[in-house]
N, C-alpha and C positions, 0 to 999 in steps of 0.2 A: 549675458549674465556675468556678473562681477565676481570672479572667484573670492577676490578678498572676504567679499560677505556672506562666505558658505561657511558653516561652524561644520567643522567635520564631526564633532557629536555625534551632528542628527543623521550622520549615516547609518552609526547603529542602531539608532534608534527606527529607521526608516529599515532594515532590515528585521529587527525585531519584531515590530508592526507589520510587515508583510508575511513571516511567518507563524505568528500568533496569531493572525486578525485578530487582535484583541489590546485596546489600549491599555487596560487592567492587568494581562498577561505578561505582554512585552514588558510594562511596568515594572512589574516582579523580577522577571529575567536582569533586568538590567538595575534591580534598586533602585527604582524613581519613585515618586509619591504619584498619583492622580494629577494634579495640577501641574506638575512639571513635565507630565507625557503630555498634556492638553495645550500648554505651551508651546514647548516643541513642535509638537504637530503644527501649532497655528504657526509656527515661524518657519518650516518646512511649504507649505501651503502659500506663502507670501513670497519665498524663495524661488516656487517653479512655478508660481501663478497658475497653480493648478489646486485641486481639493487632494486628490491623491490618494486617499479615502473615503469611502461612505458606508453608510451605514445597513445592513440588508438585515436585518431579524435581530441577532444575540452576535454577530460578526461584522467585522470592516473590511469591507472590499475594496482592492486596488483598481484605481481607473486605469485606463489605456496608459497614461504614461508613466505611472507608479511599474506598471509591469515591464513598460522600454526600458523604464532604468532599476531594474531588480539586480537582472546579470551585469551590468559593467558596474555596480556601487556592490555589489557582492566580492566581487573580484577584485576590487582597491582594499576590503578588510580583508581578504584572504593573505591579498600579500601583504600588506602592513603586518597582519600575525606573525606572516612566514618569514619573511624579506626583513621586517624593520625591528621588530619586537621579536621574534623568535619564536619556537614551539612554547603556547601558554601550557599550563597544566589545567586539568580538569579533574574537579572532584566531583563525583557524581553525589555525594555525602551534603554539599554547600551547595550548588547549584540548585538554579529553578529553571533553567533550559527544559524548551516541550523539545519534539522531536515529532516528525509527519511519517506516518507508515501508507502506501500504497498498498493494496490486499483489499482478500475477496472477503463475503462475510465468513463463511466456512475456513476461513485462514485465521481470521479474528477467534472464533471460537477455536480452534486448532493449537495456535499460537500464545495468544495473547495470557491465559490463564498460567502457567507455566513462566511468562517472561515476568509480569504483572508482580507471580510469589517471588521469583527471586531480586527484583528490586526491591522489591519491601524487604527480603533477608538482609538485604546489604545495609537498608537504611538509606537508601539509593530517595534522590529527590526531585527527579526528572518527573517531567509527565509527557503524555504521547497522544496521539492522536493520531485515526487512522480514515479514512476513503479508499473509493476505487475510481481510480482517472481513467479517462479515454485516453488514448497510446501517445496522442500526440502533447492532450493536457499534463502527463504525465513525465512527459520528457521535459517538457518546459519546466515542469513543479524542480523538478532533479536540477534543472540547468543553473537555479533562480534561490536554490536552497529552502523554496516553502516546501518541499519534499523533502524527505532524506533518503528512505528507504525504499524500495521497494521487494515484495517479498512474491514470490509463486513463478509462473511462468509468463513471461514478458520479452518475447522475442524479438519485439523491437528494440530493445535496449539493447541488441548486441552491435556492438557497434569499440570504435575508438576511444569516447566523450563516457563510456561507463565500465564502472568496474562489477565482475560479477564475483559469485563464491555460491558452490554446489553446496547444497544443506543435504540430501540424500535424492534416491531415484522413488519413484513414484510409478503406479498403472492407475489402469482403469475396471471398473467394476460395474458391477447391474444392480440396482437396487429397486425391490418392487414391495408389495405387498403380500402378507402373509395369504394365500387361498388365490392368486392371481391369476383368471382363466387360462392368463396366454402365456402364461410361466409352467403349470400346472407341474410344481415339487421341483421341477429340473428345467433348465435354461438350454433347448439347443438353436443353431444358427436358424433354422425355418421359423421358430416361434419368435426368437428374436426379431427378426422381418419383421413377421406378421401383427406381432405386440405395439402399442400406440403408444407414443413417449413422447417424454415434455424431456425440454434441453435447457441449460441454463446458457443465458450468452450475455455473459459480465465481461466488462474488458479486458479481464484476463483471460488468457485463451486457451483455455481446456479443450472448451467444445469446440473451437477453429481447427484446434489439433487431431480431434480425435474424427472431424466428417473427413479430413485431408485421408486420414489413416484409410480409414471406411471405404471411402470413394477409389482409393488406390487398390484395394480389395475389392472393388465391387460388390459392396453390399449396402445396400438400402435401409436405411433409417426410416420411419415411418412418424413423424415428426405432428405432433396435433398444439402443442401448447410452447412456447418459450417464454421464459422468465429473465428477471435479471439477479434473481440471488437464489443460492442452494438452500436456504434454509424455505425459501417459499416448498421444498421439494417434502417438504415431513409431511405436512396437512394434505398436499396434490398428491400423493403416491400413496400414502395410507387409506385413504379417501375414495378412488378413483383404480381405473386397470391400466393405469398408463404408468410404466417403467422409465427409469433412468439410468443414463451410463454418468461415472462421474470420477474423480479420483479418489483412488481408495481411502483417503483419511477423510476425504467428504462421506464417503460412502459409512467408514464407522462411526464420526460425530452422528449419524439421520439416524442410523442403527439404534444410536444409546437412548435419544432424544425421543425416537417417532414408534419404535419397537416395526421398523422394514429388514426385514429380510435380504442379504449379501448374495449376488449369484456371481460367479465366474464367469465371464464372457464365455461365448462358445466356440470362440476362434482365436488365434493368435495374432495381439495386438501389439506395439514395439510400448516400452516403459517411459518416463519422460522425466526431465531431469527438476525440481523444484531449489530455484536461489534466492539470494538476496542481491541487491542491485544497489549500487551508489554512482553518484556524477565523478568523475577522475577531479573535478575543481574541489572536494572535500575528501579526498583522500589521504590526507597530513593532519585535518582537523581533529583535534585530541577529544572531541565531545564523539565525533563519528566514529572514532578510529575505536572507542571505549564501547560503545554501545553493539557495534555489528560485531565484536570480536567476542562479548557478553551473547550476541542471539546467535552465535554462530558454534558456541561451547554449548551450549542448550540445545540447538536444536538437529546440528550434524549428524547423521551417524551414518553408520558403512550398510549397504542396502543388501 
């Protein structure tokens, strides 16, 4: 390939597009019309003799080699920011930058309402968008910049390649139904046992932590249904005599929502720490450095 005929433009433009899948999006972020992101792309696509993008429902997805080259054409605007150009400013007031949150759905509902008012206080003009990645989708997302965030319990990301920051400490709790045979008013370890329960197993790893715990103690889970989100747990548990253990601010969103009843574990469980998570490669970046430091005065507090 002939460097001469690489417009370094379309870097940004090829990172914008990766992180919006959206040619209309990235558009926006970057002030282009329609026809000049359509452009671009076509001239990107002639460049790597590749598509680069295609199209799956209302999103553009990166082919195989849109994704090899995420991280080393990320890392050439990082340091041209840092290195050549300097720290840009960022105004969260002018911008049209999204931003990618990793979280569970009960974190969305936890979180999001709270972060959502105070962007609109500020007149803030970000927008955001959130999923839950598998451990390793999600390291890649962080590595690559189509992530930024991630937020809950993620213990894969401990590591060198990310930075973390404690929001508060967290347990775990019983949530069941109001008249629940195997609860009957009071929650002890034998009923606990004997009680049928559905777990959530989201790729964030509540409930990986909490059988590690269990199993260490030897006691028995009696396990009949698993799901993959806590909000499936309002209808199953109000519904149904199957109990769940969950983290306590899961446990009071289903409370408000489902009208389930909060028990105490009946044993001594250890507490677990809930953070937020970025790649050490955007750790200077004035857009990231604004926004984790904004969810992080919001949502910290001393436990």
């Amino acid at each position: 390939m002939d460097l001469h005929a690489i417009d370094l433009n379309l870097i940004t433009i090829f990172d914008a597009l990766l992180r919006n899948r959206s040619v209309t999006l990235a558009g926006a972020e970057l002030g282009l019309s329609q026809p000049a992101m359509s452009y671009a792309l076509a001239k990107m696509r002639r460049t790597f003799s590749d598509p680069l993008f295609f199209r799956v429902g209302n999103e553009m997805e990166p082919t195989a080699l849109a994704i090899q080259l995420a991280a080393p054409l990320r890392e050439v605007i990082e340091t041209l920011r840092a290195d050549v150009f300097g720290r840009t400013i960022f105004d969260p007031r002018t911008t049209t930058r999204g931003f990618n949150y990793c979280m569970t759905d009960i974190a969305e509902s936890y979180f999001l309402p709270g972060l959502i008012s105070e962007l609109q206080r500020q007149g803030a003009r970000v927008t955001l968008r959130t999923a839950l990645l598998a451990p390793t989708v999600l390291k890649a997302g962080l590595a690559t910049g189509e992530v930024d965030f991630a937020v809950g319990i993620f213990p894969d990301l401990d590591g060198p390649d990310h930075f973390q920051q404690t929001l508060y400490e967290s347990r775990f709790v019983c949530v069941g139904r109001s008249g629940n045979p195997f609860v009957k008013g009071h929650l002890t370890q034998r009923r606990f046992i004997d009680a049928p329960q559905v777990a959530v197993s989201a790729p964030a790893r509540s409930q990986q932590i909490l059988e590690e715990i269990l199993q260490r103690l030897d006691i028995q889970q009696t396990i009949l249904l698993r799901v993959q989100n806590f909000l499936a747990l309002i209808e199953i548990v109000s519904k149904t005599d199957l109990i769940a253990v969950v983290p306590v601010e899961a446990a009071e969103t289903l409370q408000k929502i489902g009208r389930l009843k909060v028990y105490p574990l009946p044993f001594n469980v250890p507490g677990f720490t809930i953070k937020q998570y970025w790649h050490r490669r955007y750790n200077n970046d004035p857009g990231n450095c604004w926004l984790r430091e904004l969810f992080f005065r919001l949502f910290q507090r001393n436990s």
